[in-house]
C-alpha positions in Angstrom: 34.5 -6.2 -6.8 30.8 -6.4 -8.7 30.1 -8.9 -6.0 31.1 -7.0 -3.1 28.9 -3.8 -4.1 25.9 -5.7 -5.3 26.6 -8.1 -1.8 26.4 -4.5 0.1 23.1 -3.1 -2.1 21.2 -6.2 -1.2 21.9 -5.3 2.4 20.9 -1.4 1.7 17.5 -3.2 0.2 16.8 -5.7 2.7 16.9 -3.0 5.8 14.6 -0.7 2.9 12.3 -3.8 3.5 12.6 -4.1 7.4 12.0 -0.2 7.6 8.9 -0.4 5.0 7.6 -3.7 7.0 7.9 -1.2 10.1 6.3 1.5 9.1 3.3 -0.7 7.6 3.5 -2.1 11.1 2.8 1.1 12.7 0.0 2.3 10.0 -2.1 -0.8 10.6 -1.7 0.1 14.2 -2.6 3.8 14.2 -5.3 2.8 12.3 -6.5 -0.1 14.5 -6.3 3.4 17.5 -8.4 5.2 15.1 -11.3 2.7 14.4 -11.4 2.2 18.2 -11.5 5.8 18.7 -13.9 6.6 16.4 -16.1 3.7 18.1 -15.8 5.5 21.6 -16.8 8.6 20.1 -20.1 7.3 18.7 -21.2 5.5 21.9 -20.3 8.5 23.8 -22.6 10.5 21.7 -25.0 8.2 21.3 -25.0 7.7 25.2 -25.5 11.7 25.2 -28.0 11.4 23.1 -30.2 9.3 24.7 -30.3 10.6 28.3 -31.2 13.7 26.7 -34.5 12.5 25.5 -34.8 10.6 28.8 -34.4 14.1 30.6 -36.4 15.9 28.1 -39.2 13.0 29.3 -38.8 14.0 33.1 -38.6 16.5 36.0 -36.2 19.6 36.1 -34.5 17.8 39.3 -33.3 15.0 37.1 -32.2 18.1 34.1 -30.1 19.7 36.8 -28.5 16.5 37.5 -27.6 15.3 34.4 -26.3 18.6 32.9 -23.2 18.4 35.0 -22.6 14.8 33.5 -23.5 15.6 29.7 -21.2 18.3 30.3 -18.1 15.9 31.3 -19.1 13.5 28.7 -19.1 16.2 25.6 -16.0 17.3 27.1 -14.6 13.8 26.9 -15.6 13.7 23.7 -14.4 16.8 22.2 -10.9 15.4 24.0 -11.4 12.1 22.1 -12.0 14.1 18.4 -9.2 15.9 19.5 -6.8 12.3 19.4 -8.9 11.1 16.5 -7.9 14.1 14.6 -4.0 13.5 15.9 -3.8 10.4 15.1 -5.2 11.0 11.3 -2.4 13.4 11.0 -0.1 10.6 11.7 -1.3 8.1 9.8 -1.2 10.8 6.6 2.3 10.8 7.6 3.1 7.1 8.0 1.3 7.4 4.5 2.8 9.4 2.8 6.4 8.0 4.0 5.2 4.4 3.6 4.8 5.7 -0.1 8.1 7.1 -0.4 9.8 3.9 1.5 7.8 1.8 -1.1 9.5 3.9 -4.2 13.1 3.5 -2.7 12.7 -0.1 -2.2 11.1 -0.7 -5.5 14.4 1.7 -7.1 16.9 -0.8 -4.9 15.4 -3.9 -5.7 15.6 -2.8 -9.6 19.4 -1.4 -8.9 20.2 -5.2 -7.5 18.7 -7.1 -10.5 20.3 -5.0 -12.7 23.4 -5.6 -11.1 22.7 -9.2 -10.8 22.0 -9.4 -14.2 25.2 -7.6 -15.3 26.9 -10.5 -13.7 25.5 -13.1 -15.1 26.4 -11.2 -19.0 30.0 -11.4 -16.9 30.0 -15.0 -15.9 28.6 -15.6 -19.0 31.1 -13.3 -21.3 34.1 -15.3 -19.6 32.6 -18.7 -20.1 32.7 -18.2 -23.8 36.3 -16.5 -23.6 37.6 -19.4 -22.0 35.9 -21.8 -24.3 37.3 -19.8 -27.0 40.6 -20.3 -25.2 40.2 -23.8 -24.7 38.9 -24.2 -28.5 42.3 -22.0 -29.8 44.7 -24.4 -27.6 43.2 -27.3 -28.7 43.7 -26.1 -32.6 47.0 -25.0 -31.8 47.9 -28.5 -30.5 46.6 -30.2 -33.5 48.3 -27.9 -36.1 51.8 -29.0 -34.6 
């Protein structure tokens, strides 16, 4: 009966495990999105940056010109901050639950060595009853 439910509880734990192992899965690839992101952000703006003080260096022709552009490229970029700041949200919730999955798996795997070890105080409480046993026979057959 012990077996069965500790059996069962080390199943409970190892899909804790999978489902931690996922979500750790997923964090390191949100987070992987978000350093790329971030990346694309900064060259975008840095891009910006620079043919702004190329323009500021020329003719109004070339201004009217690249306005339009600079335009599409902050808008771009405010769309980009947009997914950065999305994706933070979700890796504060992959957090957060990857915390939470941690705790359960950390209370199962001390629930299954307790229960292991509560077996082994059984196995161990019936090998000395049937020593005793066997030591009370063995008396008995002498003192006949």
């Amino acid at each position: 009966m012990n077996a069965t439910r500790t059996k069962r509880l080390k199943r409970i734990l190892a899909i804790e495990q999978k489902k931690l192992e996922a979500t750790k899965g997923e964090l390191k690839r949100i987070q992987f999105s978000l350093q790329q992101l971030r990346e694309k952000i900064n060259a975008m703006k840095d891009h910006i940056e620079k043919t702004i003080a190329k323009v500021d260096q020329t003719s109004i022709d070339q201004l009217r010109q690249t306005t339009p552009w600079s335009i599409l490229v902050q808008d771009s970029v405010a769309q980009s901050e947009t997914r950065f700041k999305k994706l933070e949200r979700q890796r504060d919730e992959l957090q957060a639950r990857a915390v939470a999955q941690r705790s359960a798996v950390r209370g199962w795997q001390l629930l299954v060595e307790k229960l292991d070890a509560e077996d082994a105080q059984i196995v161990a409480r019936e090998a000395l009853i049937a020593a005793d046993d066997n030591f009370l026979r063995k008396q008995d057959r002498r003192a006949r």
